[in-house]
N, CA, C and O atoms as a GROMACS GRO file, in nm:
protein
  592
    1UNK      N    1  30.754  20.656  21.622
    1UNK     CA    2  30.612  20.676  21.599
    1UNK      C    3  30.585  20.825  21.584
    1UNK      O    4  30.656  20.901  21.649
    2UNK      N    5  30.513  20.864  21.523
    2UNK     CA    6  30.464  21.035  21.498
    2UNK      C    7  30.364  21.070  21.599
    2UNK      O    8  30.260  21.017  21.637
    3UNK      N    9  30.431  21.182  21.633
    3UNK     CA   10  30.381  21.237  21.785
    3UNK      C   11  30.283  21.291  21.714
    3UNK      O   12  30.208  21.310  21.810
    4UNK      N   13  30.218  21.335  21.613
    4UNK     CA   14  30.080  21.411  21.600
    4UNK      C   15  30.039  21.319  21.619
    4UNK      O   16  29.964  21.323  21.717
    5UNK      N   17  30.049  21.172  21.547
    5UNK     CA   18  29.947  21.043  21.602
    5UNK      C   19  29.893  21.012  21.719
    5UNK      O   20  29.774  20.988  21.739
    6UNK      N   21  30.012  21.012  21.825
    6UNK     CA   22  30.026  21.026  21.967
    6UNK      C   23  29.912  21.118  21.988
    6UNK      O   24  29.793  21.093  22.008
    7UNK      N   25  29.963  21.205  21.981
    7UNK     CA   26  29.880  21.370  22.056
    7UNK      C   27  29.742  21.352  21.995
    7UNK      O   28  29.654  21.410  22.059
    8UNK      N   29  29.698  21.281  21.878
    8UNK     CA   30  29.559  21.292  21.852
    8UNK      C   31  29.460  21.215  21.954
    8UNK      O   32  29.361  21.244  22.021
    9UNK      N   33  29.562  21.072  21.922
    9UNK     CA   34  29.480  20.962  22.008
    9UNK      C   35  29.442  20.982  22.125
    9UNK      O   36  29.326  20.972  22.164
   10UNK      N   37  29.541  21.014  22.192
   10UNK     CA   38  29.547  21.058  22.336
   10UNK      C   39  29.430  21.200  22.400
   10UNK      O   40  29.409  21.220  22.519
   11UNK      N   41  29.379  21.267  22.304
   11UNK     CA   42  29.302  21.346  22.314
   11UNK      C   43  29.171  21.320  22.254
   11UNK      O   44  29.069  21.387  22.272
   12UNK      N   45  29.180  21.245  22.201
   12UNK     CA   46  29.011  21.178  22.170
   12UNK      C   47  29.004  21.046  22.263
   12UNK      O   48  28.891  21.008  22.292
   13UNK      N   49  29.111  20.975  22.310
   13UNK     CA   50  29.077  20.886  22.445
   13UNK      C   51  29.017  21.028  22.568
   13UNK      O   52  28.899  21.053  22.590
   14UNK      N   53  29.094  21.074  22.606
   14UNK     CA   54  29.046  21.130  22.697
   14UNK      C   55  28.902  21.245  22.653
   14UNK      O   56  28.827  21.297  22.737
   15UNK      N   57  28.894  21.259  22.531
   15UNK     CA   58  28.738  21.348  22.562
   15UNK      C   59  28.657  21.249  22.539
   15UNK      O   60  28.538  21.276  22.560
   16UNK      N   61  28.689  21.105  22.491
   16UNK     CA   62  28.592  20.979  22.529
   16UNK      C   63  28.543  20.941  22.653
   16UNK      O   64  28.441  20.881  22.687
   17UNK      N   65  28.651  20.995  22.722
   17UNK     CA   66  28.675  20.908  22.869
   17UNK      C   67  28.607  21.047  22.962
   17UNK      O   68  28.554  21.006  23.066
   18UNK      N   69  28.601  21.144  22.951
   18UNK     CA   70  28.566  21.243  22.986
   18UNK      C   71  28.368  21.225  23.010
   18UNK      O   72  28.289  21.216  23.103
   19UNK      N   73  28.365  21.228  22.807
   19UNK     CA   74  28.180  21.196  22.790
   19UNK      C   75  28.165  21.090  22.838
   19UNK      O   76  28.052  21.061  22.800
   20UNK      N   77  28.198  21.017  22.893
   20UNK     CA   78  28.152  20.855  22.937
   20UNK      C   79  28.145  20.923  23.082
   20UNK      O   80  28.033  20.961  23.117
   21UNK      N   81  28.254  20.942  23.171
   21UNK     CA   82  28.246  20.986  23.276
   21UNK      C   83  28.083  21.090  23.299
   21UNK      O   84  27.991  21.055  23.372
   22UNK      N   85  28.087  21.197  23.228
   22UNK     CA   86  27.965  21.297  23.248
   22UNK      C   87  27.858  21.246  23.239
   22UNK      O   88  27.762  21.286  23.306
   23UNK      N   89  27.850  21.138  23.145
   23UNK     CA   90  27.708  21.038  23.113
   23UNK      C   91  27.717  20.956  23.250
   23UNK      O   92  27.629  20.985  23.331
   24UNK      N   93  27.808  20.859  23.289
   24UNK     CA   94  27.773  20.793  23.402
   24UNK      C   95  27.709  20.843  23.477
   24UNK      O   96  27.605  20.793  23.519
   25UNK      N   97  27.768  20.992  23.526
   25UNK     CA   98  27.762  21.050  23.657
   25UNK      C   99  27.611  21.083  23.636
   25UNK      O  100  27.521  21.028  23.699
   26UNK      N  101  27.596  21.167  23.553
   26UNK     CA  102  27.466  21.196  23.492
   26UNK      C  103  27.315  21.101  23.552
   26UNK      O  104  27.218  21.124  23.625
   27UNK      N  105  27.375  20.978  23.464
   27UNK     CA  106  27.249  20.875  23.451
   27UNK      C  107  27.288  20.752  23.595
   27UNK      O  108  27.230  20.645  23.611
   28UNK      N  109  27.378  20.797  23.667
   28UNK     CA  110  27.381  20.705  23.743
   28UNK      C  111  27.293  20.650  23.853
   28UNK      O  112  27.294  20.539  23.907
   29UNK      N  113  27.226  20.744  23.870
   29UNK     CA  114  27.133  20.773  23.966
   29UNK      C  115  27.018  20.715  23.928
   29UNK      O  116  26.916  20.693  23.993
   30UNK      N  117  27.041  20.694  23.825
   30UNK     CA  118  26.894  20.622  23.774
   30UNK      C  119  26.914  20.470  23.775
   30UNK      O  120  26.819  20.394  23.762
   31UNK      N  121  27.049  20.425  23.791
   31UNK     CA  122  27.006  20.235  23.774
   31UNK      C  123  27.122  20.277  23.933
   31UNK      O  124  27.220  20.348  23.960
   32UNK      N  125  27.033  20.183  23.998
   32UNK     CA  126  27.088  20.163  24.183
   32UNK      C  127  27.173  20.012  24.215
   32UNK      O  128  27.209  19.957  24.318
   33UNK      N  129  27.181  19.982  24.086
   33UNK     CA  130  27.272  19.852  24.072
   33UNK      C  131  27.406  19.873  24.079
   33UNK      O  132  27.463  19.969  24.028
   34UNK      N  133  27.481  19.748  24.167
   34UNK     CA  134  27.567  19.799  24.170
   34UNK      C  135  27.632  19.642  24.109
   34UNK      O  136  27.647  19.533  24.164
   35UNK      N  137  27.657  19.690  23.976
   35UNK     CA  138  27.705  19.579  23.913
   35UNK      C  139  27.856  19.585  23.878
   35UNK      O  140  27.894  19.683  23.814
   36UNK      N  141  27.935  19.501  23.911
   36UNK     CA  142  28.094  19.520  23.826
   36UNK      C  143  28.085  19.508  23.678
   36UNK      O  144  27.979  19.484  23.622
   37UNK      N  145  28.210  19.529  23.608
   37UNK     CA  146  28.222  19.548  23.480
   37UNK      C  147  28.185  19.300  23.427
   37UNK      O  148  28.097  19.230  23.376
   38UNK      N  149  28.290  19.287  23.473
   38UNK     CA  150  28.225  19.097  23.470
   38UNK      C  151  28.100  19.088  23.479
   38UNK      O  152  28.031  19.062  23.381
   39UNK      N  153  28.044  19.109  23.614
   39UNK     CA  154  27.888  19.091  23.591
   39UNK      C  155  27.834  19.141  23.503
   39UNK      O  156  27.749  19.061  23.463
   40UNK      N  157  27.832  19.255  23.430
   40UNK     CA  158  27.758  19.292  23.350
   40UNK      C  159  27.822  19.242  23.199
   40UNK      O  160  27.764  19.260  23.092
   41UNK      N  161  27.937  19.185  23.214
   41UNK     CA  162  27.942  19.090  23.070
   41UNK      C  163  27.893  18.990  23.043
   41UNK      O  164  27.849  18.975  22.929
   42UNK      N  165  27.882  18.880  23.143
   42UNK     CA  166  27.798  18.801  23.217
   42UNK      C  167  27.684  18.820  23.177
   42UNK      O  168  27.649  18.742  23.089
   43UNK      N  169  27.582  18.923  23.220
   43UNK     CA  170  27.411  18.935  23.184
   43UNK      C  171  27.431  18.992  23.082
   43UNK      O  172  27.341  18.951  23.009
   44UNK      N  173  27.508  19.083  23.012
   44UNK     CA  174  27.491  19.083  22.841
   44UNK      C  175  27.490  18.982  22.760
   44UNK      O  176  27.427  18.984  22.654
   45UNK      N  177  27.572  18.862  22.808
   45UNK     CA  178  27.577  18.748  22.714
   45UNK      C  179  27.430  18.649  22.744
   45UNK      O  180  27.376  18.576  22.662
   46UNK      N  181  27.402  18.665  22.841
   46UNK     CA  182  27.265  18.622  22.834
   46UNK      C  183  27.159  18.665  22.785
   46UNK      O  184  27.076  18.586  22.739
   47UNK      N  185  27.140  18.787  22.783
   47UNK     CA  186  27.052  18.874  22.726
   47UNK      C  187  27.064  18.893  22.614
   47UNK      O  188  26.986  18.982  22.584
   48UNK      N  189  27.127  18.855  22.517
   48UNK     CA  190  27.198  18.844  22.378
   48UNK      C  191  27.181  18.704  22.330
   48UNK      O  192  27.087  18.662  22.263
   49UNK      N  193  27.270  18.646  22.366
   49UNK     CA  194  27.220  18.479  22.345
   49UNK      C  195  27.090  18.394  22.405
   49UNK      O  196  27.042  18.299  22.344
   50UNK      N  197  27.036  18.447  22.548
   50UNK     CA  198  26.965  18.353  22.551
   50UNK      C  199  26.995  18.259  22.717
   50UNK      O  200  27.074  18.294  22.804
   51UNK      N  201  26.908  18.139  22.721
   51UNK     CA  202  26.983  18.101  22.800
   51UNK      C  203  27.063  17.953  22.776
   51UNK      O  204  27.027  17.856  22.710
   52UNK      N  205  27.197  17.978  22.865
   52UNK     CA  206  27.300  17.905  22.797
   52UNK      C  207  27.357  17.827  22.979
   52UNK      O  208  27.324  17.853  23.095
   53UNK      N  209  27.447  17.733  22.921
   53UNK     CA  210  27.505  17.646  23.008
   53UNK      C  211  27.621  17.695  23.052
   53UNK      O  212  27.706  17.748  22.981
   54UNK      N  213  27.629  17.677  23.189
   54UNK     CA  214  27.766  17.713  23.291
   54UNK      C  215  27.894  17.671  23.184
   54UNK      O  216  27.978  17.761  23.190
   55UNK      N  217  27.940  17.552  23.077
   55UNK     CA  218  28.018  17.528  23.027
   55UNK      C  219  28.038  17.653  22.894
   55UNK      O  220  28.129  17.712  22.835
   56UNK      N  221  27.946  17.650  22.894
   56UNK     CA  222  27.913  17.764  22.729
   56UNK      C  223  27.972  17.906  22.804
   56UNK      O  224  28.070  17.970  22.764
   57UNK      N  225  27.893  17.936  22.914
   57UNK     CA  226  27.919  18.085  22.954
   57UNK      C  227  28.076  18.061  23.004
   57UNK      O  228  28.128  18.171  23.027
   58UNK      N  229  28.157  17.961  23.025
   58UNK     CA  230  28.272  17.979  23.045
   58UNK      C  231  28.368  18.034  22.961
   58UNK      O  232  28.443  18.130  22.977
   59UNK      N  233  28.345  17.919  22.824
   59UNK     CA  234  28.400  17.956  22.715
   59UNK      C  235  28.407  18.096  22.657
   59UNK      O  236  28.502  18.145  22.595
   60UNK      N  237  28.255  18.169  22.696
   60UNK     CA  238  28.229  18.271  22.625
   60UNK      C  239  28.306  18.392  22.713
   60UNK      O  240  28.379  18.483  22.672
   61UNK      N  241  28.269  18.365  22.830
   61UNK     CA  242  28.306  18.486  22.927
   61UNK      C  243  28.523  18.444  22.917
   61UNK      O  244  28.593  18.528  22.973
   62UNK      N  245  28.586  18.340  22.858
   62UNK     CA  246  28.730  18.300  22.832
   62UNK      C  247  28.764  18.306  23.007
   62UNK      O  248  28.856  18.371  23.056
   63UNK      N  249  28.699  18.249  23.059
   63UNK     CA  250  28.724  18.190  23.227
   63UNK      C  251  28.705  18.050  23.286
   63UNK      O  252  28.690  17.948  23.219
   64UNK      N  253  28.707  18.057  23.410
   64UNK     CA  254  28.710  17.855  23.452
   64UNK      C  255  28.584  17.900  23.493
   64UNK      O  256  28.529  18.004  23.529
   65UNK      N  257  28.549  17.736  23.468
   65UNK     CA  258  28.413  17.734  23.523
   65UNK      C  259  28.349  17.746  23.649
   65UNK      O  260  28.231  17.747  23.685
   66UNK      N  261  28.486  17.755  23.721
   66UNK     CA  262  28.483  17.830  23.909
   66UNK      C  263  28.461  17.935  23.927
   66UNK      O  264  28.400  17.968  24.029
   67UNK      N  265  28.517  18.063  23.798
   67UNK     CA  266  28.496  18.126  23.772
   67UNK      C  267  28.338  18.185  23.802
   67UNK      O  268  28.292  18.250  23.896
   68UNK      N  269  28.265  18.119  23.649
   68UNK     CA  270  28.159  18.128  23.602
   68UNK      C  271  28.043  18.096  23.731
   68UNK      O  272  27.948  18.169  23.759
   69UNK      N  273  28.087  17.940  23.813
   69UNK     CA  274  27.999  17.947  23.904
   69UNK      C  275  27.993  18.021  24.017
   69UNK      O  276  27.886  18.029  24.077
   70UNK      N  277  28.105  18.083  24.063
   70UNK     CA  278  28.079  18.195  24.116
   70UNK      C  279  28.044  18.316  24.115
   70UNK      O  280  28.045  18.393  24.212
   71UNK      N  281  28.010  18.343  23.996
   71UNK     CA  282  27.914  18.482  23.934
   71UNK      C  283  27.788  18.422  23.934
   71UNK      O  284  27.685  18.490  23.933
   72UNK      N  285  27.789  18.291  23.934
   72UNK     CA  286  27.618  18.238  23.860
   72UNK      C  287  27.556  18.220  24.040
   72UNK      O  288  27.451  18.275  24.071
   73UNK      N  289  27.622  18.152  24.125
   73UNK     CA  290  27.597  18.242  24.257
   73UNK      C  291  27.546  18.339  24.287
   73UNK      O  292  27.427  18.352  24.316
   74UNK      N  293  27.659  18.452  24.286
   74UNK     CA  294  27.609  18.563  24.292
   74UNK      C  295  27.517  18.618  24.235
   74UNK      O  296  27.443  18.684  24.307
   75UNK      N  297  27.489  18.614  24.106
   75UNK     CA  298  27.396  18.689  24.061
   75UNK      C  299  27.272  18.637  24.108
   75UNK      O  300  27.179  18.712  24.136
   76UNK      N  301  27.262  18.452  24.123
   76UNK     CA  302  27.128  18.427  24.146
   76UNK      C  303  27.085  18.462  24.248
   76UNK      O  304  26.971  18.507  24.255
   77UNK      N  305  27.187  18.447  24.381
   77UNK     CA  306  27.162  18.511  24.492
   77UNK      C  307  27.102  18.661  24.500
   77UNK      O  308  26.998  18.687  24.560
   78UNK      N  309  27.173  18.745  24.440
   78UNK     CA  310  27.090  18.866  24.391
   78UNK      C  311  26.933  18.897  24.344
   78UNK      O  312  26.857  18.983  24.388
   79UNK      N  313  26.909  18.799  24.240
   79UNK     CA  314  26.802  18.796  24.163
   79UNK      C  315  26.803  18.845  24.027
   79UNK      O  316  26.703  18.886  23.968
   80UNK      N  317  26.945  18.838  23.971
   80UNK     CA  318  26.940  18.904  23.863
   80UNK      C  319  26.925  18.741  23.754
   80UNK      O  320  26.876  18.762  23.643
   81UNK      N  321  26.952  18.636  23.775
   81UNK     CA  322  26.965  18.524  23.675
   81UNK      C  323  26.902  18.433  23.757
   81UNK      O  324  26.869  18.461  23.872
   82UNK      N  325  26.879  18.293  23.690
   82UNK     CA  326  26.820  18.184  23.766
   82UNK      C  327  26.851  18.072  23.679
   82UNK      O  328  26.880  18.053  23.560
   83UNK      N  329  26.834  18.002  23.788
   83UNK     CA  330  26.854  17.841  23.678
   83UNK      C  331  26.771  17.734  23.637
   83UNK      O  332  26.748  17.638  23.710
   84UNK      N  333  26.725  17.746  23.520
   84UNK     CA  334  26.610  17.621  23.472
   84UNK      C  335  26.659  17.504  23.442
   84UNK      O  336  26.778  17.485  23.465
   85UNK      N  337  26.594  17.421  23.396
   85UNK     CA  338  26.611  17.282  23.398
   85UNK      C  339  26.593  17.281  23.176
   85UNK      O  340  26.522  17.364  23.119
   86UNK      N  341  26.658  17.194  23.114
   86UNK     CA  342  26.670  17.237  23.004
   86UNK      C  343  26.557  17.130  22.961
   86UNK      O  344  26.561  17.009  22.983
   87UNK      N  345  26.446  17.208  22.891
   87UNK     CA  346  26.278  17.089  22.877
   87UNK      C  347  26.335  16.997  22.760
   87UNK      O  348  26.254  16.915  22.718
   88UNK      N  349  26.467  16.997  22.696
   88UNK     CA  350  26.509  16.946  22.542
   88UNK      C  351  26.582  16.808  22.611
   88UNK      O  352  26.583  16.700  22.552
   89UNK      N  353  26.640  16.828  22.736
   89UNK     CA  354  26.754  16.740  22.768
   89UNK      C  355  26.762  16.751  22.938
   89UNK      O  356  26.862  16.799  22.991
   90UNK      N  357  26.644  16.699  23.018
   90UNK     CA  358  26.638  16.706  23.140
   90UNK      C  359  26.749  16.717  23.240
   90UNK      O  360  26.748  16.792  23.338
   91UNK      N  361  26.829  16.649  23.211
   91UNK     CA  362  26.950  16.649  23.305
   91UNK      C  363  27.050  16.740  23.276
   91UNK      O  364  27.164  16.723  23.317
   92UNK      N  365  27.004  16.878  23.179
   92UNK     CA  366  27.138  17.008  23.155
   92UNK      C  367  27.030  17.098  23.206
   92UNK      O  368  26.909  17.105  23.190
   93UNK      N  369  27.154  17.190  23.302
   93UNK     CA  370  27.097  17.319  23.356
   93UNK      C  371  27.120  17.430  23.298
   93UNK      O  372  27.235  17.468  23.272
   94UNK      N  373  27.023  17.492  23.273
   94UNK     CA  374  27.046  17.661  23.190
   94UNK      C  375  27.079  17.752  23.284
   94UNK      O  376  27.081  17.709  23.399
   95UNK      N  377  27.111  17.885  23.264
   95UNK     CA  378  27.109  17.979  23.286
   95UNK      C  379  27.077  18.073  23.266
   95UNK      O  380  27.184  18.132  23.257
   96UNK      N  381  26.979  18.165  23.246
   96UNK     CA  382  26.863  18.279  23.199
   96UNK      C  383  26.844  18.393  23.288
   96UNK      O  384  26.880  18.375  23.404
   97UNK      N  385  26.796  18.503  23.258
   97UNK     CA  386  26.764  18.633  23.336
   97UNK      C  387  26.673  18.637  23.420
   97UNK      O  388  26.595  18.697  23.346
   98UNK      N  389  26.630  18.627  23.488
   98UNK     CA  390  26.588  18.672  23.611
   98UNK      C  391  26.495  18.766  23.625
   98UNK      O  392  26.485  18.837  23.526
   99UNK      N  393  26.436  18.787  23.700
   99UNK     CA  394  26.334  18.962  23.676
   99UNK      C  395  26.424  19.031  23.726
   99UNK      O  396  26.466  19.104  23.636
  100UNK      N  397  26.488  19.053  23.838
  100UNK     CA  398  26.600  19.159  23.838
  100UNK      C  399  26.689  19.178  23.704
  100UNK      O  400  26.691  19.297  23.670
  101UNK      N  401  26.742  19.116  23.644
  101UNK     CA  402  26.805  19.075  23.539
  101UNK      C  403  26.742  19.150  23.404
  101UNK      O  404  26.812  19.210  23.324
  102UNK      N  405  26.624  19.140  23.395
  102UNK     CA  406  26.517  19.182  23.309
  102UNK      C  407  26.486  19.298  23.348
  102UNK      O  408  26.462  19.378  23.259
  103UNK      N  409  26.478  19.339  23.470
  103UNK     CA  410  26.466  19.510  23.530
  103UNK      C  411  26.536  19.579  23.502
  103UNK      O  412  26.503  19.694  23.473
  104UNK      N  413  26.674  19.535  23.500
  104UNK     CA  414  26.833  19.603  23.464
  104UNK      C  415  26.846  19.670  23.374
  104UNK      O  416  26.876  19.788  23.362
  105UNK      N  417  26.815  19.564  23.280
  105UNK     CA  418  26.795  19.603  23.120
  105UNK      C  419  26.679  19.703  23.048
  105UNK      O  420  26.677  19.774  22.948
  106UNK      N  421  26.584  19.670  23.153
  106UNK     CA  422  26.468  19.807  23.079
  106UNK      C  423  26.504  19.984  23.145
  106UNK      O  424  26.460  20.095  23.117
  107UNK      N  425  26.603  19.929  23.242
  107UNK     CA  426  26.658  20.054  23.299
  107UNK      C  427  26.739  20.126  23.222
  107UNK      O  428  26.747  20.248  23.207
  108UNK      N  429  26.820  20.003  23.154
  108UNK     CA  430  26.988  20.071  23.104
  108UNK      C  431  26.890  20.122  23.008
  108UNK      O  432  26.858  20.241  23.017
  109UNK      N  433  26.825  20.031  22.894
  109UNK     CA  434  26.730  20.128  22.758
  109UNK      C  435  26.694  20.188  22.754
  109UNK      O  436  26.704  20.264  22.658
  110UNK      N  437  26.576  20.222  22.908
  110UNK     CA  438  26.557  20.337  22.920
  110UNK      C  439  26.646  20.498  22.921
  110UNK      O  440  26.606  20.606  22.878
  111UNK      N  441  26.778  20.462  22.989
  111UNK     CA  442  26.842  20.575  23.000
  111UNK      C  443  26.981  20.562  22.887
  111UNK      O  444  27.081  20.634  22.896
  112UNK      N  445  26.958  20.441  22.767
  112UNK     CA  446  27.038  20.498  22.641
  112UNK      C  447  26.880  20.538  22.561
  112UNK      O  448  26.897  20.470  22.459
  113UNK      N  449  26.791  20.578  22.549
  113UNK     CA  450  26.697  20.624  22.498
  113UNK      C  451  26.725  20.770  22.530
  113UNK      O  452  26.755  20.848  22.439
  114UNK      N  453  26.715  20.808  22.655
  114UNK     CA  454  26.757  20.935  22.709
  114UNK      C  455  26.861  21.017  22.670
  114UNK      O  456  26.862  21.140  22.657
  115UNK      N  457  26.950  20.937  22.652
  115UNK     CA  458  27.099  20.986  22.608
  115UNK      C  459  27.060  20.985  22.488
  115UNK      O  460  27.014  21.099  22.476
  116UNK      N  461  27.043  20.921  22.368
  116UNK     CA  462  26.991  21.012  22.258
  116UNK      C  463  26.891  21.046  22.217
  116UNK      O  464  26.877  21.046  22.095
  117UNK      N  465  26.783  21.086  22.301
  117UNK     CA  466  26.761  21.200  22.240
  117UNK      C  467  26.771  21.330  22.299
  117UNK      O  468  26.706  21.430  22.268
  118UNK      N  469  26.873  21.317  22.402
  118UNK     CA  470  26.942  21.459  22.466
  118UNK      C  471  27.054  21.508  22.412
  118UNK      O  472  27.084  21.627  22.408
  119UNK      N  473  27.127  21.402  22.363
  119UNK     CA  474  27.292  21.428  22.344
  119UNK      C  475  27.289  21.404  22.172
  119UNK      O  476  27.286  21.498  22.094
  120UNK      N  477  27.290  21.288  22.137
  120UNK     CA  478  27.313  21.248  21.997
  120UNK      C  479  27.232  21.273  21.909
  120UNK      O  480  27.263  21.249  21.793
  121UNK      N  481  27.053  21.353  21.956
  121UNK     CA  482  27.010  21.408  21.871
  121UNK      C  483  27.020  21.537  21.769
  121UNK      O  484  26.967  21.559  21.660
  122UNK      N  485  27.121  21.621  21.859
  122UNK     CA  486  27.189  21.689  21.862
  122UNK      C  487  27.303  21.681  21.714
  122UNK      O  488  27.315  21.754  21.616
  123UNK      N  489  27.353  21.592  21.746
  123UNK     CA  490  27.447  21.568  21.595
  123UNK      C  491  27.380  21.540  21.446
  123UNK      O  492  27.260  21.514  21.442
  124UNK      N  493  27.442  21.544  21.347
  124UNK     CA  494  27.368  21.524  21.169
  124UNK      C  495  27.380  21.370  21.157
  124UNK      O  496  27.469  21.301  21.207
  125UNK      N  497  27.297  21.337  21.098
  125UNK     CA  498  27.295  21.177  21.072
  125UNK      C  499  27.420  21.121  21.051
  125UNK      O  500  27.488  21.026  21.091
  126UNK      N  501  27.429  21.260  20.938
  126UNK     CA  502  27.605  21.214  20.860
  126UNK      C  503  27.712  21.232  20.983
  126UNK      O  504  27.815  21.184  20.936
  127UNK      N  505  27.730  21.261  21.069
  127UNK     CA  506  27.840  21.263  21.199
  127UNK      C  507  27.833  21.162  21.224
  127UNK      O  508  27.938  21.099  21.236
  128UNK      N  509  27.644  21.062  21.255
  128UNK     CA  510  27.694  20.986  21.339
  128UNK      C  511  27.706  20.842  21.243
  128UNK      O  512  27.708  20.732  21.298
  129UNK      N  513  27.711  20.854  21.132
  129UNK     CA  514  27.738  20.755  21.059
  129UNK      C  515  27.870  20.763  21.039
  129UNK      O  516  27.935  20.659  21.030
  130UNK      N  517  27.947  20.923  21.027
  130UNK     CA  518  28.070  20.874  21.023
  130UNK      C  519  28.118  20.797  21.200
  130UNK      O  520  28.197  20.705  21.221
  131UNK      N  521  28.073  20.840  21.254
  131UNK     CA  522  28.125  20.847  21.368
  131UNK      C  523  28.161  20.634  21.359
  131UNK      O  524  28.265  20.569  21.370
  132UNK      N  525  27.996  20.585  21.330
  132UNK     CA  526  27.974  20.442  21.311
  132UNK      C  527  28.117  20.377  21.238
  132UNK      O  528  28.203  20.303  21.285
  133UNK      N  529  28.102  20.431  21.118
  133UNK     CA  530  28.198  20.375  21.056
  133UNK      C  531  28.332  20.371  21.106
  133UNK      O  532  28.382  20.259  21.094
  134UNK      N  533  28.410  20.464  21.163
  134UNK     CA  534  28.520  20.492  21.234
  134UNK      C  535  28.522  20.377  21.342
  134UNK      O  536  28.603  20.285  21.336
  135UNK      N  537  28.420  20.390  21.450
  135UNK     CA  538  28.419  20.260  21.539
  135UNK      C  539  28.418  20.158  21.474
  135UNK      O  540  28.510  20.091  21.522
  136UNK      N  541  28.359  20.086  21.371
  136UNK     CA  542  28.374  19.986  21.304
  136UNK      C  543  28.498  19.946  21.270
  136UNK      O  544  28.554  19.852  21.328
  137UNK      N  545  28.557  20.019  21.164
  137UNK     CA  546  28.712  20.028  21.150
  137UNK      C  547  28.820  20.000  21.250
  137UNK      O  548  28.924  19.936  21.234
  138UNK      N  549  28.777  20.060  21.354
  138UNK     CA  550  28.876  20.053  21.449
  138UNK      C  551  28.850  19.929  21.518
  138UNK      O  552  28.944  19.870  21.571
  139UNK      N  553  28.728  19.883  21.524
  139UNK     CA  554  28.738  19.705  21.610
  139UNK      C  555  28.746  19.625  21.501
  139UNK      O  556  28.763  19.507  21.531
  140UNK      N  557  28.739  19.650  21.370
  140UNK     CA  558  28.793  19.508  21.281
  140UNK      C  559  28.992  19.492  21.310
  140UNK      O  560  29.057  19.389  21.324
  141UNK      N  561  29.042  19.648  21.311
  141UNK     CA  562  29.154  19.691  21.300
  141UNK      C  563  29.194  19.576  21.450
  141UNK      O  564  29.269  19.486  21.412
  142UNK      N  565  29.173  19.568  21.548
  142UNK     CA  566  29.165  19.563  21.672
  142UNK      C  567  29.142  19.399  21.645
  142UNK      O  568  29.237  19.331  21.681
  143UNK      N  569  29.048  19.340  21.597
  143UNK     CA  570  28.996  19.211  21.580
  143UNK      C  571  29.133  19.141  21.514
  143UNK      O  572  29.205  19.055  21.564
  144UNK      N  573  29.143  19.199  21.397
  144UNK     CA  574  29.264  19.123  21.296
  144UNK      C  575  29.412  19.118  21.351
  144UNK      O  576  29.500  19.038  21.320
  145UNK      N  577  29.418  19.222  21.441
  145UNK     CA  578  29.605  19.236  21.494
  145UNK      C  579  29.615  19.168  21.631
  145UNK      O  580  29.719  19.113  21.668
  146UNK      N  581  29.516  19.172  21.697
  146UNK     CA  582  29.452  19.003  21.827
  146UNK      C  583  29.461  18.893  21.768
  146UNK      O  584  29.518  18.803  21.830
  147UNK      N  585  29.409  18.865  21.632
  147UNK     CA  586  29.420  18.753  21.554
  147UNK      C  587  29.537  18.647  21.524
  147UNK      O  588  29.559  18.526  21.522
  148UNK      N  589  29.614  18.809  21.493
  148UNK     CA  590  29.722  18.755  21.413
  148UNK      C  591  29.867  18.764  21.505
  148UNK      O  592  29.973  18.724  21.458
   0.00000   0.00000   0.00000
């Protein structure tokens, strides 16, 4: 393999991993949640889709549904999700956000609102379109060689 390849990657992982770090630390203080990386895949897929069934969020989250009901626990216990009754098909239970759940989220927006227009306003449109495109590239790249 070509070590300039090496030596590039490896230095744009770490000044990735660096700005992510300075941003956390930064904005951390502002959401008092203390959510794991699962949980918060968990309430993204709800907050994205909607609300969906313990069988669905299994599939989606690629876990058992022991799994799933033990996050759907926890979180409800928390107050971040809750469980309705489905008005289409009485006897299926949903799963939906919560007002904690819904608090979370006007927090995180609030403080990626912050972040650009502190940090990324800063850059030319054209940076951050290349920048777009590059991430794009790289998760189709990423999508197709998982695929295959």
């Amino acid at each position: 393999m070509d070590q300039q390849l090496v030596q590039l990657v490896k230095e744009i992982n770490q000044i990735e991993y660096e700005t992510n770090l300075m941003l956390t630390e930064e904005f951390a203080s502002l959401i008092d949640d203390k959510i794991t990386a699962k949980q918060a895949k968990f309430l993204d897929l709800l907050r994205k889709r909607g609300a969906l069934q313990t069988h669905e969020l299994s599939i989606l989250m690629g876990t058992s549904a022991s799994a799933v009901s033990q996050l759907i626990n926890r979180l409800e216990q928390d107050g971040y999700i809750k469980r309705i009754v489905n008005l289409k098909d009485r006897r299926e239970i949903l799963v939906e956000l919560d007002e904690r759940g819904h608090s979370y989220y006007r927090k995180h927006d609030e403080i990626e609102l912050q972040i650009i227009k502190k940090y990324y306003s800063k850059l030319e449109m054209n940076e951050l379109m290349k920048l777009k495109e590059t991430f794009i590239k790289l998760k189709q790249i990423v999508l197709q060689e998982q695929r295959s």
